[in-house]
N, C-alpha and C positions, 0 to 999 in steps of 0.2 A: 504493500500500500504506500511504497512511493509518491511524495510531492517535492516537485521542482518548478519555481515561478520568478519569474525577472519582470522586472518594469524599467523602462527611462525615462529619467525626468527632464527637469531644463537643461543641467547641465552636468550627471550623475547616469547613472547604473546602480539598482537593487537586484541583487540575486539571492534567493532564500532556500533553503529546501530542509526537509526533515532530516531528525539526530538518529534513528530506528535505524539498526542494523538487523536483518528479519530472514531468518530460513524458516520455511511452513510454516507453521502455527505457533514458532516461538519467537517470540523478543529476545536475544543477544546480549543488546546493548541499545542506550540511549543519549547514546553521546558522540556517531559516529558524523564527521565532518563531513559533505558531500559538496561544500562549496571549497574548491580549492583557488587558493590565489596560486596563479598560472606566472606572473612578476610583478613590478610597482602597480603597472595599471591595467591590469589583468583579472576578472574572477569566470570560474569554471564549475557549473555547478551542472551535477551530474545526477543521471539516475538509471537504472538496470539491472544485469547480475552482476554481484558484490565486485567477482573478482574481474571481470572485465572491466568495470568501474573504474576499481581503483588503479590495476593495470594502466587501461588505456588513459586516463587524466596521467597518472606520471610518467608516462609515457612522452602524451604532449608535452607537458612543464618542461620536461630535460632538454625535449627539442629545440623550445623556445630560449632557455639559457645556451645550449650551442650556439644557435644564430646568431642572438647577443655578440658570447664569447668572439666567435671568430668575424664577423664584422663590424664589430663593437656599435649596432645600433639594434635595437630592439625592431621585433616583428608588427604592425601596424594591429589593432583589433580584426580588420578585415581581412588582411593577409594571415593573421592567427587562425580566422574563422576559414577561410581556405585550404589550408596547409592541415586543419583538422578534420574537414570534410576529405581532402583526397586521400589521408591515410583511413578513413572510413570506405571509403569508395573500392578502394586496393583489397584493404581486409574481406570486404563482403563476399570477393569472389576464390579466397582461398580460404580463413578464417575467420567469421564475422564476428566482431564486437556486437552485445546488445547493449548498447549504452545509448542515452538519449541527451542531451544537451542543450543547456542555456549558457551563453557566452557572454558576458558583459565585459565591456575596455572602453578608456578614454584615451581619447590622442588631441594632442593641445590643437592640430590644424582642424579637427572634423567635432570634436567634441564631444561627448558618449554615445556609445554605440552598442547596441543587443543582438544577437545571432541565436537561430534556431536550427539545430542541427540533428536530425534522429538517427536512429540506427542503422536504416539505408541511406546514409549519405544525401541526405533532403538540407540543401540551406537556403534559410529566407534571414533576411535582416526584417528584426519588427521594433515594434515600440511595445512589444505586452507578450507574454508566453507563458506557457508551464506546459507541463509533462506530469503523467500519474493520473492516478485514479483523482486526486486531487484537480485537477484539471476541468475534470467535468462543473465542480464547482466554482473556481477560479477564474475561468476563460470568462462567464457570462458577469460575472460582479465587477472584471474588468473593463470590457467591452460599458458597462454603466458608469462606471466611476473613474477611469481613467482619461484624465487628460494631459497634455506632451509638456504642460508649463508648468506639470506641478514641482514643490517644492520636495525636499528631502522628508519634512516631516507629514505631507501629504503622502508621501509615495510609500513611506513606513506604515500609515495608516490603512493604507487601501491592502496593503499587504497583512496586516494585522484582521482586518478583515476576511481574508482568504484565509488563513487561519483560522480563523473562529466559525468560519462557515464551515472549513474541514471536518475540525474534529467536532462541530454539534451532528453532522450529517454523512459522514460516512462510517459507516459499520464496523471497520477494525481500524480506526482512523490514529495516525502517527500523533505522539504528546505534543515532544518538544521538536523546537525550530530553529536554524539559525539563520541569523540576516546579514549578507554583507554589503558593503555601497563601494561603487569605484568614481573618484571625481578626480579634480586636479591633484589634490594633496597625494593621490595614491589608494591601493586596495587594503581594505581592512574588513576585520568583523564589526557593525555595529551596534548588533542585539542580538542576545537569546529568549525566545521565548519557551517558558519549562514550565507545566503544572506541576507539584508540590504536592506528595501526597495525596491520597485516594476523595478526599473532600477540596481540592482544589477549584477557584473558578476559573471558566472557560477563560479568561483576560487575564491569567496571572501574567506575570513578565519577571524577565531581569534582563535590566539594562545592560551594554557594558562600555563605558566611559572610551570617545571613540579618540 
């Protein structure tokens, strides 16, 4: 029961996705990071089976530090989102990844930027996504409430939202969430969202000082 969802705002990227590490019927762990920062202004937020997951996201990161390294300038958001698609496109037809992707990067000339990437190598640049059973309720509460000017704590909201729709209405629905934003300053975590306990409410939170 995977959820992955990204928004852009004026001049930012939010990618969130669930902490549930999940084989069959059991919980794992609720702590598992599925938003990877990819470099400064890079996040990766993924979802599918575990180890092609985590494989393929560190996979891409290392790539993108080589390129770095030996041309000493970093890979563009689009050109990331490229170079992730073709090694998607390549795997499909010897061993395919199932992994499904939201890509958020800012670059100082174009200014944030979102990529939608699935497991058959499908990329759209959009302004709104998700991935997961979560999706089904996410996509329509964004398509309402999303607009391209909103703010950072607008764009937290509408996303706290999708959360709270989650887990009131899906049936084995993920607790805890993390949130990360990528703007000029660089990628980081911004929140975690974790119920507390079996009497928790739906809008517990912890912040994390960004």
């Amino acid at each position: 029961m995977e959820c992955v969802l990204g928004v852009v705002g004026r001049d930012f990227a939010v990618v969130a996705a669930d902490t549930s590490a999940v084989q069959s019927i059991l919980v794992h762990k609720t702590d598992e990071d599925k938003v990877m920062v990819l470099d400064s202004h890079k996040l990766m937020g993924a979802s599918g089976e575990p180890g092609d997951r985590v494989q393929f996201t560190e996979f891409i990161q290392k790539n993108l530090h080589l390129y770095q390294f030996r041309n000493t300038i970093p890979l563009s958001t689009a050109a990331a989102a490229n170079f992730t698609r073709g090694e998607l496109a390549t795997a499909l037809r010897k061993n395919p990844y199932m992994v499904n992707i939201i890509l958020g990067g800012y670059d100082k000339d174009v200014g944030a930027s979102l990529y939608y990437i699935d497991y058959i190598a499908t990329l759209h640049k959009i302004d709104k996504g998700a991935f997961g059973y979560g999706s089904y309720f996410c996509l329509s509460l964004m398509d309402k409430l999303y607009r391209p000017d909103m703010t950072v704590e607008e764009a937290v909201d509408l996303v706290d939202k999708c959360i709270k729709e989650i887990r009131l209405r899906l049936v084995v629905a993920p607790q805890n969430f993390v949130i990360k934003i990528v703007d000029k300053d660089g990628a980081r975590e911004y929140a975690r969202r974790e119920l507390v306990g079996d009497n928790a409410p739906v809008d517990a939170a912890i912040t994390v000082a960004a």
